[in-house]
C-alpha positions in Angstrom: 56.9 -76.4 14.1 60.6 -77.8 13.1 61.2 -77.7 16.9 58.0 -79.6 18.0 57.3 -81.5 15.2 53.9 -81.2 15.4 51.2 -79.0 13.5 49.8 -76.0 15.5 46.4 -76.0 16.3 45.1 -72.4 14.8 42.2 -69.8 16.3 40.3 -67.2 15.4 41.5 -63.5 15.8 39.3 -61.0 14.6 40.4 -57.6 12.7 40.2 -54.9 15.1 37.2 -53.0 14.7 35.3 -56.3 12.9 33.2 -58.2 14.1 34.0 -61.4 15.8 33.9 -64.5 14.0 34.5 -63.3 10.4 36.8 -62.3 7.8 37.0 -62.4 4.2 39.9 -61.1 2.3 41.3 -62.2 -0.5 44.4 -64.3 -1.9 46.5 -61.6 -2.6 45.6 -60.1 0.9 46.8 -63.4 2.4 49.9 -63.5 1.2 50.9 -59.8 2.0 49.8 -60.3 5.5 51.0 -63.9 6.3 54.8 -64.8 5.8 55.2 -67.7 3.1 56.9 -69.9 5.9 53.9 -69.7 7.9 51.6 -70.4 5.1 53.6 -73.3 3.9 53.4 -75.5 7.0 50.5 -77.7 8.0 48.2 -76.1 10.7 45.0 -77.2 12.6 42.6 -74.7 12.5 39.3 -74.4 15.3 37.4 -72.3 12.8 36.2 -73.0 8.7 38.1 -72.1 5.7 36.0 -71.6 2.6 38.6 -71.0 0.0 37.1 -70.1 -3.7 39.5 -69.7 -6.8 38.3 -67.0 -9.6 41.7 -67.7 -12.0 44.5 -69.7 -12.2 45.2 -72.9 -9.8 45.8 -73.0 -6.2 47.2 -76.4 -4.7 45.9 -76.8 -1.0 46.3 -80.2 1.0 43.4 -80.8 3.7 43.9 -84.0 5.6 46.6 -85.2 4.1 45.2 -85.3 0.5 46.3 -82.7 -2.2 44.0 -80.5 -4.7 44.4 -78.4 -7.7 41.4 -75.9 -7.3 40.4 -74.1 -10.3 37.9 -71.2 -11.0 34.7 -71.7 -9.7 36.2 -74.5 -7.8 35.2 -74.6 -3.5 37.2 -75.8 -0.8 35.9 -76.0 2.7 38.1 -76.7 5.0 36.2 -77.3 8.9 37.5 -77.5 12.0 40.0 -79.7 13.5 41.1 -81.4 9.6 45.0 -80.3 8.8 45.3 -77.8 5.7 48.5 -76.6 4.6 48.5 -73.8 1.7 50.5 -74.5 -1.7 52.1 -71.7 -3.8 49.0 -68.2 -3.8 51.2 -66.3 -6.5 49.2 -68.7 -9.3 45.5 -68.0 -8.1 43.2 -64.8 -7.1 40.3 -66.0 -5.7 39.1 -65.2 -1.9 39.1 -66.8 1.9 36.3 -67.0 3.8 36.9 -67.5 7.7 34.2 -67.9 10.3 33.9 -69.4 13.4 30.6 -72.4 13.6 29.3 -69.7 16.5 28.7 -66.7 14.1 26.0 -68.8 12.5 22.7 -69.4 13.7 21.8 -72.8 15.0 19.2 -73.3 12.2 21.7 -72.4 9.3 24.5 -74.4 11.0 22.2 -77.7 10.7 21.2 -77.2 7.8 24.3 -76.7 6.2 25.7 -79.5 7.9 28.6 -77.7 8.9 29.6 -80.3 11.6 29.0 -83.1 9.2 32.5 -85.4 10.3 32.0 -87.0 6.5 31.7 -83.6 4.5 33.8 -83.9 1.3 36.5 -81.0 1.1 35.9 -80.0 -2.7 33.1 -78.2 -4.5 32.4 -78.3 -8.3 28.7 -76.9 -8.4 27.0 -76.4 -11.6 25.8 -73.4 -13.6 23.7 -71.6 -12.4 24.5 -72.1 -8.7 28.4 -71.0 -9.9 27.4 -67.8 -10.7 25.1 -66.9 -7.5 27.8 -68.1 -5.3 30.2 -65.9 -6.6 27.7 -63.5 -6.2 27.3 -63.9 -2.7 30.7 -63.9 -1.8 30.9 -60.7 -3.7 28.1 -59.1 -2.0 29.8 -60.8 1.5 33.3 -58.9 0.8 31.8 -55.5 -0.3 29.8 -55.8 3.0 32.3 -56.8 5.0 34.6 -54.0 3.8 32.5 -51.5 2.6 30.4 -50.7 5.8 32.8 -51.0 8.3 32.4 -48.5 10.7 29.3 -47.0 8.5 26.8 -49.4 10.2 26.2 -50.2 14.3 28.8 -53.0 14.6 25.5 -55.2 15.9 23.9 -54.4 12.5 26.8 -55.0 10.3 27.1 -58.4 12.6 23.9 -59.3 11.6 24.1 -58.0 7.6 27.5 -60.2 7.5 25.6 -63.3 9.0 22.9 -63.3 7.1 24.8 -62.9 3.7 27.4 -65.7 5.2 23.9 -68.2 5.7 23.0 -68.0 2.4 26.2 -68.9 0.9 27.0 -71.9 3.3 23.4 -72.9 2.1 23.8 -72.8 -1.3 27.3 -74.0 -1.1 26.2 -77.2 1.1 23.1 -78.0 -1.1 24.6 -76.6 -5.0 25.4 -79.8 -7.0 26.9 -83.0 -5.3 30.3 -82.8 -4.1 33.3 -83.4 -6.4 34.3 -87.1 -3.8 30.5 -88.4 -4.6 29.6 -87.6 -7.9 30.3 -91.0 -9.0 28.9 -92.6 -5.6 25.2 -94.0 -4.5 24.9 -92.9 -1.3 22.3 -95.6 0.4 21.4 -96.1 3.8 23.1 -98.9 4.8 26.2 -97.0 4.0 25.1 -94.3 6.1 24.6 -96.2 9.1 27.7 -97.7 8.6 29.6 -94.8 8.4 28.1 -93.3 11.1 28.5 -96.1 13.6 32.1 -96.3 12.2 32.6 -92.8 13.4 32.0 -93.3 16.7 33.2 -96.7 17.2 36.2 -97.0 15.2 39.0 -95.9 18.1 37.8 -99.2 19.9 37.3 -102.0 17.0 38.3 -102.6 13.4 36.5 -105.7 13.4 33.6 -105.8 10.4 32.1 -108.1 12.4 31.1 -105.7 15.1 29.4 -103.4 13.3 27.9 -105.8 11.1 26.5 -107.0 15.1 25.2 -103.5 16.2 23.5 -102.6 12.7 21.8 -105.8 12.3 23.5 -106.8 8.7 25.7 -109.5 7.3 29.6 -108.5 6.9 29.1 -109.4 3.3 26.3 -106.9 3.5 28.1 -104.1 4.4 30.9 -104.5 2.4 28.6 -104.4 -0.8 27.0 -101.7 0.6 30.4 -100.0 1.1 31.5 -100.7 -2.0 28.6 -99.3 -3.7 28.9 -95.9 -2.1 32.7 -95.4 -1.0 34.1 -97.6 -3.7 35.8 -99.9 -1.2 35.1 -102.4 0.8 34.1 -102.4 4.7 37.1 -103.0 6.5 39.1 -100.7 4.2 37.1 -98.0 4.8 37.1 -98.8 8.6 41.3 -98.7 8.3 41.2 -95.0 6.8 38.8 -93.9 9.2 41.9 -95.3 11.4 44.9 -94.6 9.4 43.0 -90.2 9.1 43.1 -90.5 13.2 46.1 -91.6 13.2 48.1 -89.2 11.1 45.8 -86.0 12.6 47.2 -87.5 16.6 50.8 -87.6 15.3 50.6 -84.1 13.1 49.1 -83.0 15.7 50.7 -83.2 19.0 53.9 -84.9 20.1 52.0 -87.7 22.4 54.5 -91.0 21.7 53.5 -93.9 19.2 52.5 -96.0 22.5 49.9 -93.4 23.8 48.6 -92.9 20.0 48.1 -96.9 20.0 46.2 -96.8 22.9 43.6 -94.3 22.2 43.0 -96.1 18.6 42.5 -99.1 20.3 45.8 -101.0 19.9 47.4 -103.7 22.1 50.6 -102.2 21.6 52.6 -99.9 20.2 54.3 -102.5 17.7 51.0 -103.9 16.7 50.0 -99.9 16.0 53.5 -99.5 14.3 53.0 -102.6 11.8 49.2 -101.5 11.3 50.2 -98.1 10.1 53.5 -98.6 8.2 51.4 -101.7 6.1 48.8 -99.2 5.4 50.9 -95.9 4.3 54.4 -97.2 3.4 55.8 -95.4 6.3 56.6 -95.3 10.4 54.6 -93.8 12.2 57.7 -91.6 13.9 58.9 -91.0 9.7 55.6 -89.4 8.8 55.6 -87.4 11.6 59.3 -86.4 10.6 58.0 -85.6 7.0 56.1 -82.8 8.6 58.6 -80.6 9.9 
């Protein structure tokens, strides 16, 4: 990491003897298996996190944006976002790994586990609190428990099935902590969609406003409304996210990162980013190592 200055990109390894594309253990298992130094350092994972405090406070940064998660508190952490653990002595509470492939294509959609826009934290509501804590009770017990007592295609199948219903009633409990004071309305949606895919090759309001057959002004209220700023702010964090995961991420120069966000240069990419975070882009990726 120090050496490369870039943050690893993580995969899955099953336990021997488990089935593949699982685990569940909890915090303090974490810590006695994983050095600190390891834990401490930003990584890139190709496989979801679901991280669930049951006392104390555990600070976790996912994309560059830090949380205090409390008791009953959720964090889902998907592939391909940057996570980096704080300090586990001041929490129990349990991790949830699986890989999108362990689920079935029907739970997977409905869950929305690919959702780009997913929110990290989860605050859900009595009584869906106490059945998810429930499930993942039930989930550890299984996973542990009948190891080795069960055909590993069964206990595959037993693990999946207890693993749906908690992504379901996870994804669909009460609205996520980022949205609870947002109205989500369709023009936003289409907006944020389009933005998604379009964003590496314009920043320009304008366009988009074009393609989805609204005013700029439009959009921006409708932006507003739902993400609390306006259009071409949110388009420059969609940006600014891309940018920081590229230069985390690998050790491609600031010119090569400019071009595949859609910048004529790597000064023009270098004024764009420092305006927008207060720093180079060469001293954030410093700050990483």
């Amino acid at each position: 990491m120090v050496k490369n200055r870039h943050i690893p990109e993580v995969r899955f390894t099953a336990p021997a003897g488990m089935p593949a594309g699982f685990e569940i253990m909890s915090l303090a298992q974490l810590r006695s298996r994983v050095a600190v130094r390891t834990l401490s350092v930003p990584q890139r994972p190709t496989f979801h996190h679901l991280i669930a405090v049951d006392s104390g406070r555990l600070a976790h940064m996912v994309d560059f944006t830090g949380y205090s998660l409390g008791p009953a508190e959720w964090l889902w952490v998907r592939p391909g976002r940057v996570h980096q653990w704080g300090d586990l002595r001041h929490a129990t509470g349990r991790l949830i790994l699986f890989e999108r492939e362990f689920l079935d294509p029907a739970t997977a959609s409905s869950a929305s586990i690919d959702d780009p826009h997913a929110p990290a934290l989860y605050q859900p509501a009595e009584p869906d609190t106490t059945d998810l804590s429930d499930y993942a009770t039930l989930l550890d017990r299984s996973f542990h428990a009948t190891a080795g007592r069960l055909p590993l295609d069964v206990h595959m199948a037993t693990l999946r099935h207890l693993l749906a219903a908690l992504v379901l009633r996870l994804s669909h409990a009460a609205a996520p902590a980022e949205e609870t004071n947002a109205t989500v309305n369709e023009t936003f949606l289409r907006f944020r969609d389009a933005v998604e895919r379009d964003f590496a090759r314009t920043r320009r309001v304008e366009h988009y406003a074009h393609i989805l057959g609204y005013s700029p002004r439009t959009l921006s209220r409708a932006t507003l409304t739902a993400a609390g700023v306006g259009a071409k702010e949110f388009i420059d964090r969609r940006v600014i996210l891309e940018a920081k995961r590229l230069l985390a991420h690998s050790d491609q120069p600031a010119n090569r990162i400019a071009r595949q966000l859609g910048f004529s240069s790597a000064t023009n990419f270098n004024k764009y980013f420092q305006q927008r975070t207060g720093q180079t882009p060469i001293s954030f990726r410093t700050t990483l190592s």
